[in-house]
C-alpha positions, -999 to 999 in steps of 0.1 A, spaced: 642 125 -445 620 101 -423 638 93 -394 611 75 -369 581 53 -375 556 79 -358 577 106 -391 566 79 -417 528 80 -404 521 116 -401 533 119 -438 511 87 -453 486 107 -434 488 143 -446 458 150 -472 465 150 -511 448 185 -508 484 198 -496 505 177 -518 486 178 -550 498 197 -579 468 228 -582 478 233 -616 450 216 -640 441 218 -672 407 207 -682 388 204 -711 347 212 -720 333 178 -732 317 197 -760 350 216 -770 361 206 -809 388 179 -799 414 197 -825 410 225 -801 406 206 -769 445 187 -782 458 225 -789 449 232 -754 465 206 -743 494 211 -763 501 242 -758 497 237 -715 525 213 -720 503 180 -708 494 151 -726 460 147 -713 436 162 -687 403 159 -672 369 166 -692 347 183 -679 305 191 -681 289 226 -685 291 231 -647 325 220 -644 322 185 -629 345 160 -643 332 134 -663 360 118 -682 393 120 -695 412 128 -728 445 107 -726 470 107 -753 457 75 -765 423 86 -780 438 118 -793 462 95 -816 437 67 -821 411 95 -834 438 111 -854 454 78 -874 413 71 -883 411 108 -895 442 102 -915 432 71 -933 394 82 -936 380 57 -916 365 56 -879 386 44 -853 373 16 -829 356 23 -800 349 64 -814 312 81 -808 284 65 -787 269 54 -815 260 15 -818 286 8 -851 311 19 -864 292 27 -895 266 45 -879 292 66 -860 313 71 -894 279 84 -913 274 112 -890 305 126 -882 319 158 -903 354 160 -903 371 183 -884 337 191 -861 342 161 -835 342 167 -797 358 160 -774 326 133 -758 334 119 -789 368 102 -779 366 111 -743 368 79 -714 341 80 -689 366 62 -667 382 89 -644 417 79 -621 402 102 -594 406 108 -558 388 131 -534 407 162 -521 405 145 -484 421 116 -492 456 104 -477 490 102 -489 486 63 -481 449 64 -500 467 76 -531 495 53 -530 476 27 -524 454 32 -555 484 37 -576 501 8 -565 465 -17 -574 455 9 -606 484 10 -625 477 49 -631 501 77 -635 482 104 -625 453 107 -599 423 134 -610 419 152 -569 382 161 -572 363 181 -547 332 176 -533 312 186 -565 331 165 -584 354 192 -598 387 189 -605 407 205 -583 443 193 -584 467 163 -599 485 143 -579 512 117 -595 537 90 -579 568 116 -583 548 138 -562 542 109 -538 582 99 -538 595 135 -532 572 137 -503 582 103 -488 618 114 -491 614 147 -476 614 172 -507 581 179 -518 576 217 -522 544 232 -523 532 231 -560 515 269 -565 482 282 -559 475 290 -597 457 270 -621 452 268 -661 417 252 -653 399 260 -684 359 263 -690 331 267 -663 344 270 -628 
């Protein structure tokens, strides 16, 4: 429990890189998105961090695009905003089902913070994003950790525990 202002400041100023949960699952942006969603599935998360052939994050696979690709699939149709490609049309030509990828339904838009940052950085960016979770990213741009507002609140109140050195990252490291 915080019991004195100078309390209060040394935890808004403790790094996210001792908070964070280490536990992440990724995804390969050119992983078969039934299998990326089985990977996700079977971790127990909804969605996770995407990353390139040399492990850099460069997007997310949220629960949204999984079930927006998956109604389309079910009706035979492409849903909005699937595949680079300029239409809809274009996009619905060339895929086969059952062989898209994850890049295919992916954001480029990553809720990320770097493994330095502050307690106070993080809340502060949850408090004007609107995000649930935070990606922690090294200094290559890797995912290296999660960090979400419960983990934020147990620290504030004085019981966080350390979440464990382990991790399910999955691809290239």
């Amino acid at each position: 429990m915080i019991t004195h202002q100078a309390d209060l400041s040394a935890i808004l100023n403790a790094t996210v890189a001792n908070l964070m949960n280490r536990d992440v699952v990724t995804v390969c942006r050119s992983d078969l998105l039934r299998h990326a969603a089985e990977v996700l599935w079977r971790s127990g998360v909804a969605g996770g961090p995407v990353v390139d052939s040399a492990g850099r994050c460069v997007g997310m696979l949220c629960p949204a695009a999984l079930l927006r690709f998956a109604a389309g699939e079910a009706c035979g149709c492409t849903p909005p905003g699937v595949g680079a490609l300029e239409s809809d049309a274009e996009c619905y030509s060339m895929r086969v089902p059952g062989e898209t990828v994850v890049a295919d339904v992916m954001s480029s838009e990553v809720p990320a913070i770097p493994l330095t940052a502050s307690l106070r950085e993080a809340c502060r960016k949850f408090a004007h994003s609107g995000e649930h979770r935070l990606v922690v990213l090294d200094e290559g741009q890797r995912p290296v950790g999660i960090f979400t507002p419960l983990d934020a609140l147990m620290c504030l109140i004085g019981e966080h525990e350390p979440h464990p050195e382990g991790s399910r990252m999955r691809g290239p490291k």
